[in-house]
DSSP file (Angstrom, degrees, kcal/mol; ACC not computed):
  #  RESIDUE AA STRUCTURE BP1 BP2  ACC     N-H-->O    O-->H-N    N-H-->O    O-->H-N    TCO  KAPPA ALPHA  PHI   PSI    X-CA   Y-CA   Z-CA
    1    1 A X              0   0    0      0, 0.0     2,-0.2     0, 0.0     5,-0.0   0.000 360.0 360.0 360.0 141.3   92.6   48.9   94.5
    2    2 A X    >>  -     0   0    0      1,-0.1     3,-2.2     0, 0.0     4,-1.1  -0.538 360.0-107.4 -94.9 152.3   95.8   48.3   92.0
    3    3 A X  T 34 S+     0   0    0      1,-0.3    -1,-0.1    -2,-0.2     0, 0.0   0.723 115.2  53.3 -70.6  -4.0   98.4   49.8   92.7
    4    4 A X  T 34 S+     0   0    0      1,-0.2    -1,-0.3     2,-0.2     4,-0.1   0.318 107.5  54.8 -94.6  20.5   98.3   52.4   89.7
    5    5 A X  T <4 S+     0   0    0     -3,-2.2     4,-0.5     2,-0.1    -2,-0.2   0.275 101.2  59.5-113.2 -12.4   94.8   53.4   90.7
    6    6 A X  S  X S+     0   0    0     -4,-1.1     4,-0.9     1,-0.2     5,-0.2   0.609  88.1  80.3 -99.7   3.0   96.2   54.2   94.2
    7    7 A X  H  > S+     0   0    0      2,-0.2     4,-1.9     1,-0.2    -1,-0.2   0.835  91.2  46.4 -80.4 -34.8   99.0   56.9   92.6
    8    8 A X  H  > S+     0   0    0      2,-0.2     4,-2.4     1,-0.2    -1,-0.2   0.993 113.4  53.1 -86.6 -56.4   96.6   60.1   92.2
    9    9 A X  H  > S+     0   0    0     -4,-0.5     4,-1.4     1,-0.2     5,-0.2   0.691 117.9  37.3 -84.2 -18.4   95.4   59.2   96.0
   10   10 A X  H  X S+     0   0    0     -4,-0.9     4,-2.9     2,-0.1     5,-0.4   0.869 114.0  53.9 -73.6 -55.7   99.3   59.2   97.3
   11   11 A X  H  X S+     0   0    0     -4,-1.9     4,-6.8    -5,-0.2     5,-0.4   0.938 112.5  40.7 -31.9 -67.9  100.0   61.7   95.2
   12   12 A X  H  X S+     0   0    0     -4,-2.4     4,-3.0     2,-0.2    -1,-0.2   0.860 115.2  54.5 -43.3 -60.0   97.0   63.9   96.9
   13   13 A X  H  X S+     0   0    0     -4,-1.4     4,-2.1     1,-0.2    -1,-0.2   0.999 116.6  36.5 -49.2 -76.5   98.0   62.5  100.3
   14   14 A X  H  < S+     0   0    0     -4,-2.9    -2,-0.2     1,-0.3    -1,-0.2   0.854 113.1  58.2 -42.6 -32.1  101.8   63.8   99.9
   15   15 A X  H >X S+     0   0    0     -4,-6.8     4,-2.2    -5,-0.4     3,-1.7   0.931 105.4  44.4 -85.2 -28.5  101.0   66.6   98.2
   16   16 A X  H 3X S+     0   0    0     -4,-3.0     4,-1.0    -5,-0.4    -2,-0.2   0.640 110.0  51.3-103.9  26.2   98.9   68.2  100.7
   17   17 A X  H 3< S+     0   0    0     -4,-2.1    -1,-0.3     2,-0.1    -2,-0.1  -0.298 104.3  61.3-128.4  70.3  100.8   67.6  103.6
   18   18 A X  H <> S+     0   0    0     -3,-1.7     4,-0.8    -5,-0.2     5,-0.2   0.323 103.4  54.0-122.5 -30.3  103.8   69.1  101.6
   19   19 A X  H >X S+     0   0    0     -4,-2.2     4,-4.5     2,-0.2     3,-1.7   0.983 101.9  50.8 -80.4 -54.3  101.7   72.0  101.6
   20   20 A X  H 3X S+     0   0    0     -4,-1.0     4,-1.5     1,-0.3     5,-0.2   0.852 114.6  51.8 -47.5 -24.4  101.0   72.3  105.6
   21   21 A X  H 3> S+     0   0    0      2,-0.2     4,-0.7     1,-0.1    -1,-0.3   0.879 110.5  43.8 -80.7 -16.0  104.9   72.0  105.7
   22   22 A X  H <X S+     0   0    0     -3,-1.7     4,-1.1    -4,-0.8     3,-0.3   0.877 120.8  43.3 -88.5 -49.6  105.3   74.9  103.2
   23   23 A X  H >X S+     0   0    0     -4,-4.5     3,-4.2    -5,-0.2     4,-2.2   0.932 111.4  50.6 -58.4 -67.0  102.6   76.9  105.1
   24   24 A X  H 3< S+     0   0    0     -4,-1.5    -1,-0.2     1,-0.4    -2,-0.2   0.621 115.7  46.9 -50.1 -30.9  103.9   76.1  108.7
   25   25 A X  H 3< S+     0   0    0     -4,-0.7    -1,-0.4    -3,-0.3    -2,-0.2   0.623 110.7  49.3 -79.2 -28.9  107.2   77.3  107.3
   26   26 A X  H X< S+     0   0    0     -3,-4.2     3,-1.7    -4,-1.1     6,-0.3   0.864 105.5  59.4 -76.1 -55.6  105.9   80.6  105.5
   27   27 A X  T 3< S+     0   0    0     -4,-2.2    -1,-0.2     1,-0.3    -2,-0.2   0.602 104.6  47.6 -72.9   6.7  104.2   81.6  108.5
   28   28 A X  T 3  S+     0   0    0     -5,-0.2     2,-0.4    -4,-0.2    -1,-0.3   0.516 100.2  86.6 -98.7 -34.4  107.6   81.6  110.7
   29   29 A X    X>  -     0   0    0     -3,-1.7     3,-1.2    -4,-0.2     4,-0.9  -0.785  54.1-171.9-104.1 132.6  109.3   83.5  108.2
   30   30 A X  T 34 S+     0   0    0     -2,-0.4     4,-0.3     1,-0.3    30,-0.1  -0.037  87.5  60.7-117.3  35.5  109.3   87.0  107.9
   31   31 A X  T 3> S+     0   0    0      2,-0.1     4,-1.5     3,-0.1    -1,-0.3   0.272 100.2  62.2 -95.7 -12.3  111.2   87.3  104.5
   32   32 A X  H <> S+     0   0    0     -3,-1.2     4,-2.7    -6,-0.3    -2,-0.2   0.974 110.7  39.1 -91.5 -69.8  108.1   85.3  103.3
   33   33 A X  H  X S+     0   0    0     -4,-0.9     4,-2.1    -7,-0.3     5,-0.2   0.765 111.8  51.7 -30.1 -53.9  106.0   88.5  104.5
   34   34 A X  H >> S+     0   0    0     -4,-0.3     3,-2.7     2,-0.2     4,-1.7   0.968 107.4  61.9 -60.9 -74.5  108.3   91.2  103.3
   35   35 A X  H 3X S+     0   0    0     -4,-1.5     4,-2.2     1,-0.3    -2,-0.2   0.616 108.6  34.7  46.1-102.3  107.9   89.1  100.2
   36   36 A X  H 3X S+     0   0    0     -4,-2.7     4,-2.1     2,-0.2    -1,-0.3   0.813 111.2  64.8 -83.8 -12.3  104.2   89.7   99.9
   37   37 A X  H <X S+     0   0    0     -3,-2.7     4,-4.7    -4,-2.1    -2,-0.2   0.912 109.1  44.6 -25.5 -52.4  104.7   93.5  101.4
   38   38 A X  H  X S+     0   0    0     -4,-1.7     4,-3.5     1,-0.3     5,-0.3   0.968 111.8  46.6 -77.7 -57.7  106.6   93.8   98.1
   39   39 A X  H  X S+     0   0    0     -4,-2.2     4,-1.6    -5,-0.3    -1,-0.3   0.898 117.2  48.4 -41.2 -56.9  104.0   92.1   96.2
   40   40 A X  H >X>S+     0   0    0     -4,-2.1     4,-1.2     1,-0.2     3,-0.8   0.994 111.7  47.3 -32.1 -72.5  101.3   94.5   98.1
   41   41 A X  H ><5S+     0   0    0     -4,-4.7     3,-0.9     1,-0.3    -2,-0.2   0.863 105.0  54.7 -44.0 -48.5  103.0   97.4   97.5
   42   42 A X  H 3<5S+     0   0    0     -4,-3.5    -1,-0.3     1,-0.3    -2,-0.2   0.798 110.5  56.6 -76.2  -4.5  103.8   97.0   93.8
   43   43 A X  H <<5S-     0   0    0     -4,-1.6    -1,-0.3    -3,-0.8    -2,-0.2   0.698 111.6-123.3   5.4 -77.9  100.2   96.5   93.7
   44   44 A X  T <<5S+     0   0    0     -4,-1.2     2,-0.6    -3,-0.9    -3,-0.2   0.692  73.3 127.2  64.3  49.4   99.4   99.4   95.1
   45   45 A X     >< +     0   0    0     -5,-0.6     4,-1.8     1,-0.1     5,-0.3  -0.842  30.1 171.5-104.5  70.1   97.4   97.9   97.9
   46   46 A X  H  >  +     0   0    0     -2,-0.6     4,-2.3     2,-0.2     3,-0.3   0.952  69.2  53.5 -76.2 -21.3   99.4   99.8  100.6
   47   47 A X  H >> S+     0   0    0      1,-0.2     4,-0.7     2,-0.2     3,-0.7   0.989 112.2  47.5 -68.8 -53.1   97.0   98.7  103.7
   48   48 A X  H >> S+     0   0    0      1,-0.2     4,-2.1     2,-0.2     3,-1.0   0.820 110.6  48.5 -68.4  -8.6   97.6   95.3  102.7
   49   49 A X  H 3X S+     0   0    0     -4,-1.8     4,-1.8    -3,-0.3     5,-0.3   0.919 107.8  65.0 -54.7 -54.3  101.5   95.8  102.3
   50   50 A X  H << S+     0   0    0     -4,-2.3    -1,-0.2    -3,-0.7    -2,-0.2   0.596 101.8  40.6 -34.3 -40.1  101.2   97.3  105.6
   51   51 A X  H <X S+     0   0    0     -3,-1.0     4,-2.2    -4,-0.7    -1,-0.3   0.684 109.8  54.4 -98.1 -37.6  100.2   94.5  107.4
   52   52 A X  H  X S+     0   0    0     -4,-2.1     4,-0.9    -5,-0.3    -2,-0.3   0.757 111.6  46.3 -86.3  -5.4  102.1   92.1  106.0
   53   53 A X  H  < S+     0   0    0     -4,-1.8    -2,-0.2     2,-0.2    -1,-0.2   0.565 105.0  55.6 -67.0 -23.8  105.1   94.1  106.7
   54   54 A X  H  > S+     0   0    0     -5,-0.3     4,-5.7     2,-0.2    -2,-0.1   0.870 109.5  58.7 -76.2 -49.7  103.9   94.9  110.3
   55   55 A X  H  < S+     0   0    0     -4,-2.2    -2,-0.2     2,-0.2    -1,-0.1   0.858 107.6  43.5 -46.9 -40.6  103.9   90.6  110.1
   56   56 A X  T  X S+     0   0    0     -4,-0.9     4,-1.5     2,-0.2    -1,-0.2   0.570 114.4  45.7 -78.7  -7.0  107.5   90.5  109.3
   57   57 A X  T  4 S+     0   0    0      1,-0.2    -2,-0.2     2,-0.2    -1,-0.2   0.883 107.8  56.6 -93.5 -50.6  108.6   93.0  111.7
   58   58 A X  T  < S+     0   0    0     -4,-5.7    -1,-0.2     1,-0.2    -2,-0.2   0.449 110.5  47.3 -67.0   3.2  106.4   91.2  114.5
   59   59 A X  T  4 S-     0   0    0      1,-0.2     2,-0.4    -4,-0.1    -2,-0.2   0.782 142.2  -9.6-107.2 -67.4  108.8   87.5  113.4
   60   60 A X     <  -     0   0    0     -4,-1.5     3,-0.4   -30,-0.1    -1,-0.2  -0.974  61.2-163.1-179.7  97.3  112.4   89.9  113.7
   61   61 A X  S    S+     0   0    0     -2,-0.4    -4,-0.1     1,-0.2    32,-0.1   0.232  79.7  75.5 -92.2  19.2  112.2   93.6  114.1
   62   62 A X        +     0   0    0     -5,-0.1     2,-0.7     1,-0.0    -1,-0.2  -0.283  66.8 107.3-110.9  54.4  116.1   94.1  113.0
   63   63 A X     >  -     0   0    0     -3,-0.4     4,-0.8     1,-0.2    31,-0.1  -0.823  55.4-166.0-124.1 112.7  115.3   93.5  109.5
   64   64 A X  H >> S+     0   0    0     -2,-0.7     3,-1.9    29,-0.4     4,-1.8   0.781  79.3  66.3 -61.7 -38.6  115.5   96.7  107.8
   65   65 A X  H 3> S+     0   0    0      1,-0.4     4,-2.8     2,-0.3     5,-0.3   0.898 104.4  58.1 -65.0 -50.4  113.8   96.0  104.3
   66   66 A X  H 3> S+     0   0    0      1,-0.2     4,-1.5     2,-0.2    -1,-0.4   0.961 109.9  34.2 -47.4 -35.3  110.9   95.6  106.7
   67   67 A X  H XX S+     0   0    0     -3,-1.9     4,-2.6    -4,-0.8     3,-0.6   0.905 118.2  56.7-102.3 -48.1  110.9   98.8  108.1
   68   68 A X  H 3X S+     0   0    0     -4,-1.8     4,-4.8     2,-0.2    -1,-0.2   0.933 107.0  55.5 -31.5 -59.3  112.2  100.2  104.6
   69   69 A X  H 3X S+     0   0    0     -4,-2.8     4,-0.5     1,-0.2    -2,-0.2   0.848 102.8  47.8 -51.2 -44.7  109.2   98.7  103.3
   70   70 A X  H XX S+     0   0    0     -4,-1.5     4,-2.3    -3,-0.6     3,-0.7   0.884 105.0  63.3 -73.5 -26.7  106.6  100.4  105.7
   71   71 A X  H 3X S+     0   0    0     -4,-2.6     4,-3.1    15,-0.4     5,-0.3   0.992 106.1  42.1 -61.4 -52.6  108.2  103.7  104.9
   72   72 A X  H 3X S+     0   0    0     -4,-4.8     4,-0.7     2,-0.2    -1,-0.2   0.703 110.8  53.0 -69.9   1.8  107.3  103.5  100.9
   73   73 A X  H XX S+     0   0    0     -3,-0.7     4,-2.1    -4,-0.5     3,-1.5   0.807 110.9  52.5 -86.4 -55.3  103.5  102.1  101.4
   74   74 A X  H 3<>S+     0   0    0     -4,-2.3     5,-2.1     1,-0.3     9,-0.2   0.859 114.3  42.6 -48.5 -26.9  103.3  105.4  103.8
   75   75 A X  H ><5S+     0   0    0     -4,-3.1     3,-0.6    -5,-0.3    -1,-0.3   0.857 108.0  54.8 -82.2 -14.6  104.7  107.7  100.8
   76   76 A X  H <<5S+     0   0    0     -3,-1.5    -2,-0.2    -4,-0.7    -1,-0.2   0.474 108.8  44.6-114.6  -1.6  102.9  106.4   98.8
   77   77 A X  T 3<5S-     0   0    0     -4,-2.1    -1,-0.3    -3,-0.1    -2,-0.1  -0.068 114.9-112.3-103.0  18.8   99.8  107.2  101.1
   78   78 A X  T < 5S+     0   0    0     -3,-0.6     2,-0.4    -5,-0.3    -3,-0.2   0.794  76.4 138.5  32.2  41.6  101.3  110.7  101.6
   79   79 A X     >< +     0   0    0     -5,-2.1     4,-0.9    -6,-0.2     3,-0.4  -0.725  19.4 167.7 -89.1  53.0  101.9  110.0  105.1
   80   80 A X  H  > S+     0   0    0     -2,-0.4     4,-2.5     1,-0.3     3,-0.3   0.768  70.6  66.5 -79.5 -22.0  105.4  111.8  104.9
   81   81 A X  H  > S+     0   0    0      1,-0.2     4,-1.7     2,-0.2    -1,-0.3   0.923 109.3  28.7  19.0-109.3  105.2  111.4  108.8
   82   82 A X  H  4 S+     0   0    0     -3,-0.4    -2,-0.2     2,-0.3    -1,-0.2   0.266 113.2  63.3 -78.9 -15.2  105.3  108.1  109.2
   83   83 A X  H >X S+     0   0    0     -4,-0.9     4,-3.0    -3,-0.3     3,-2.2   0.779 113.4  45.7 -81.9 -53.3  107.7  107.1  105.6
   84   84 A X  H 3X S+     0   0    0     -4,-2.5     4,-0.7     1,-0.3     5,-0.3   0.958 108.5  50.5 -71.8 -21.8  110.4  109.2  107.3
   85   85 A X  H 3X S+     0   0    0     -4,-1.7     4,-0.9     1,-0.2    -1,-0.3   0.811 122.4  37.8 -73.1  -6.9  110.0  107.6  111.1
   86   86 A X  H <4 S+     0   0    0     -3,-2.2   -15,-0.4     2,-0.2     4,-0.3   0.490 111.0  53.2-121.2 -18.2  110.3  104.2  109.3
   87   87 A X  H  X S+     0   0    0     -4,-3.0     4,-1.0     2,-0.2    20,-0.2   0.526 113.8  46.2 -88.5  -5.7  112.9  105.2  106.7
   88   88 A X  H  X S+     0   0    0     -4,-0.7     4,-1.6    -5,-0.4    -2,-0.2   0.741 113.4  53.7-104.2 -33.3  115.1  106.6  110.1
   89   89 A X  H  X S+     0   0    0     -4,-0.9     4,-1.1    -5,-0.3    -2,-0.2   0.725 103.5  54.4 -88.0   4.6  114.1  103.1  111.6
   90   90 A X  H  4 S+     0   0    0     -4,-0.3    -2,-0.2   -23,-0.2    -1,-0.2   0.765 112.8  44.3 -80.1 -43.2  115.5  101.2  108.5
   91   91 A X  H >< S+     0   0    0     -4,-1.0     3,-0.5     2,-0.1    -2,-0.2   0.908 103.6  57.9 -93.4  -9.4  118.7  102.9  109.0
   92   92 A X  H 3< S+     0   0    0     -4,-1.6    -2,-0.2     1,-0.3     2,-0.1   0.867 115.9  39.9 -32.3 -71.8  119.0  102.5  112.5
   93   93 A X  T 3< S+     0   0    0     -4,-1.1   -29,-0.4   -32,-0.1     2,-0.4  -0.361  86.3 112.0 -82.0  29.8  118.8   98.5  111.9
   94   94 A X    <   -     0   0    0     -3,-0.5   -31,-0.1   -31,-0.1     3,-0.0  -0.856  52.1-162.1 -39.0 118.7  120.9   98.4  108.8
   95   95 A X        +     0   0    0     -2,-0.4     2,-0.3   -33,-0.1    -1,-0.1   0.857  63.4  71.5 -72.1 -49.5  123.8   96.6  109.6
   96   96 A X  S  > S-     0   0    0      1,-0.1     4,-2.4    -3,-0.1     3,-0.2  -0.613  78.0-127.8 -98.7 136.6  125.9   97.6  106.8
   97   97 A X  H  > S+     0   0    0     -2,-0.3     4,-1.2     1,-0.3     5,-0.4   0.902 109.4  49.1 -69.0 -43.2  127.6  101.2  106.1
   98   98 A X  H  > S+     0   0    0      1,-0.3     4,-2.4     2,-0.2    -1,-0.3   0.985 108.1  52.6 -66.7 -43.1  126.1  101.3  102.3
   99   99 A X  H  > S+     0   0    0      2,-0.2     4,-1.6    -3,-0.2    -1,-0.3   0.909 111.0  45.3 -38.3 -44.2  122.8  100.4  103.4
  100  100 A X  H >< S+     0   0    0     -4,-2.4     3,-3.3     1,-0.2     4,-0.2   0.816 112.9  50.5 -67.6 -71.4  122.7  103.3  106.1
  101  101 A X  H 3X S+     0   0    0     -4,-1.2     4,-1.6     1,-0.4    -2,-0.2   0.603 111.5  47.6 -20.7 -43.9  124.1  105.8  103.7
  102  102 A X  H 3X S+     0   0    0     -4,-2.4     4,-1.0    -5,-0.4    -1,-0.4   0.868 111.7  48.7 -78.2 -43.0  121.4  104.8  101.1
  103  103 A X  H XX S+     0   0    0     -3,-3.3     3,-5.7    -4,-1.6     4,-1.0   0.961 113.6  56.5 -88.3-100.3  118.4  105.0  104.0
  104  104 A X  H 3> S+     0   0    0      1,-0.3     4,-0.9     2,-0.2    -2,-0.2   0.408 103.6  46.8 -15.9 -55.3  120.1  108.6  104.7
  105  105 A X  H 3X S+     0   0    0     -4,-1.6     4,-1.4     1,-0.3    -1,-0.3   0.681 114.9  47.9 -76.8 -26.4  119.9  110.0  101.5
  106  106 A X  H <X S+     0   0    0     -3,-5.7     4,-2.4    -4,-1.0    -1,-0.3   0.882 111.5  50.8 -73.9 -19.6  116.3  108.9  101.3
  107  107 A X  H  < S+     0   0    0     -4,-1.0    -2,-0.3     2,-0.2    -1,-0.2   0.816 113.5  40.8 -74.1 -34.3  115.7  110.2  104.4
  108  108 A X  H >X S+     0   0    0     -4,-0.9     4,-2.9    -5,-0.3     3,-1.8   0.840 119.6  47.8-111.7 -30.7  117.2  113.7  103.6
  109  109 A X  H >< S+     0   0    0     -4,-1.4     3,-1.8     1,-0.3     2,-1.6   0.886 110.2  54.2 -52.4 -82.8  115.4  113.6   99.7
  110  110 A X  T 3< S+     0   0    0     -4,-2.4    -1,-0.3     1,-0.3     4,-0.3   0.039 113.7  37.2 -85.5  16.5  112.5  112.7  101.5
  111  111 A X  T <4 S+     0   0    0     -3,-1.8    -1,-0.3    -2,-1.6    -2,-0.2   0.538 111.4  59.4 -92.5 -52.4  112.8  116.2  104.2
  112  112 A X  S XX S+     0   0    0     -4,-2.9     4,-1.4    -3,-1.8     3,-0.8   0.737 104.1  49.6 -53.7 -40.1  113.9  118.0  101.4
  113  113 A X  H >> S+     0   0    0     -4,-0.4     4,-1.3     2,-0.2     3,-0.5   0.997 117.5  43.9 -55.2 -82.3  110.0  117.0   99.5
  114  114 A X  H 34 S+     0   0    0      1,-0.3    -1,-0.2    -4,-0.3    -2,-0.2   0.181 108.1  49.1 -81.8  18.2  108.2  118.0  102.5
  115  115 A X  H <> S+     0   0    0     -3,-0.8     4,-0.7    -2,-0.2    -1,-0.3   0.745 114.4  47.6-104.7 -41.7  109.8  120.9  103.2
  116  116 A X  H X< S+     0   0    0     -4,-1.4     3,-4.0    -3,-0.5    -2,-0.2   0.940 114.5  54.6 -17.5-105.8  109.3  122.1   99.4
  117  117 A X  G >< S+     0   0    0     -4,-1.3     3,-1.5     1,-0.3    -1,-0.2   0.601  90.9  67.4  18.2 -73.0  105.7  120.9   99.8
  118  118 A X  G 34 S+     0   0    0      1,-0.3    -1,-0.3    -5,-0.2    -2,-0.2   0.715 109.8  34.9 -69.5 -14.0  104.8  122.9  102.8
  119  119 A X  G <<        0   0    0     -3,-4.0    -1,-0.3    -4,-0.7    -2,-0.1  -0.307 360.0 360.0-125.9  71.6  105.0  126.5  100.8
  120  120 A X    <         0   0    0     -3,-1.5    -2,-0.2    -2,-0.1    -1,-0.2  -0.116 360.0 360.0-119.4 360.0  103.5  125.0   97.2
């Protein structure tokens, strides 16, 4: 074999284990998860969003966006439950004062909905 007849079969070699390092590296990372959550969600596939969000929380369970994340697939399943326990645990783990403040005021819209709601 010459050596330009051997370039597609390096190539091939290199490229796919550049891809097991890219996977092996995705699956470790839970911004890679929130990620496809996001991806889910705008979807509108919220059980899969769900899951992968459940993935990024099971990697680092102070990362609020996760937990942010489960709260809108659950409104958007009219689970107003389960948006607000996850929207209370997004601001809980929020590091940063605008970040709570912002999780609060969804939190208090999103009481304000369901209290409205309950006599329509």
């Amino acid at each position: 074999m010459d050596s330009i007849s051997a370039v597609p079969v390096l190539f091939s070699l290199f490229s796919s284990k550049l891809e097991q390092q890219v996977h092996n590296k995705r699956k470790t990372n839970p911004w890679y998860f929130i990620m496809l959550g996001n991806e889910a969600t705008k979807a509108d596939n919220q059980r899969e969003a769900i899951a992968l969000f459940r993935q990024a929380l099971a990697l680092d369970s102070n990362i609020h966006e996760a937990w942010f994340g489960l709260a809108k697939s659950h409104f958007a399943l009219n689970n107003n439950i389960k948006a607000a326990q996850y929207l209370e645990r997004a601001r809980r783990t929020a590091s940063l004062l605008p970040d709570k403040e912002r999780y609060q005021h969804k939190l208090s819209a999103l009481n304000q909905l369901t209290r409205v709601c309950r006599h329509c």
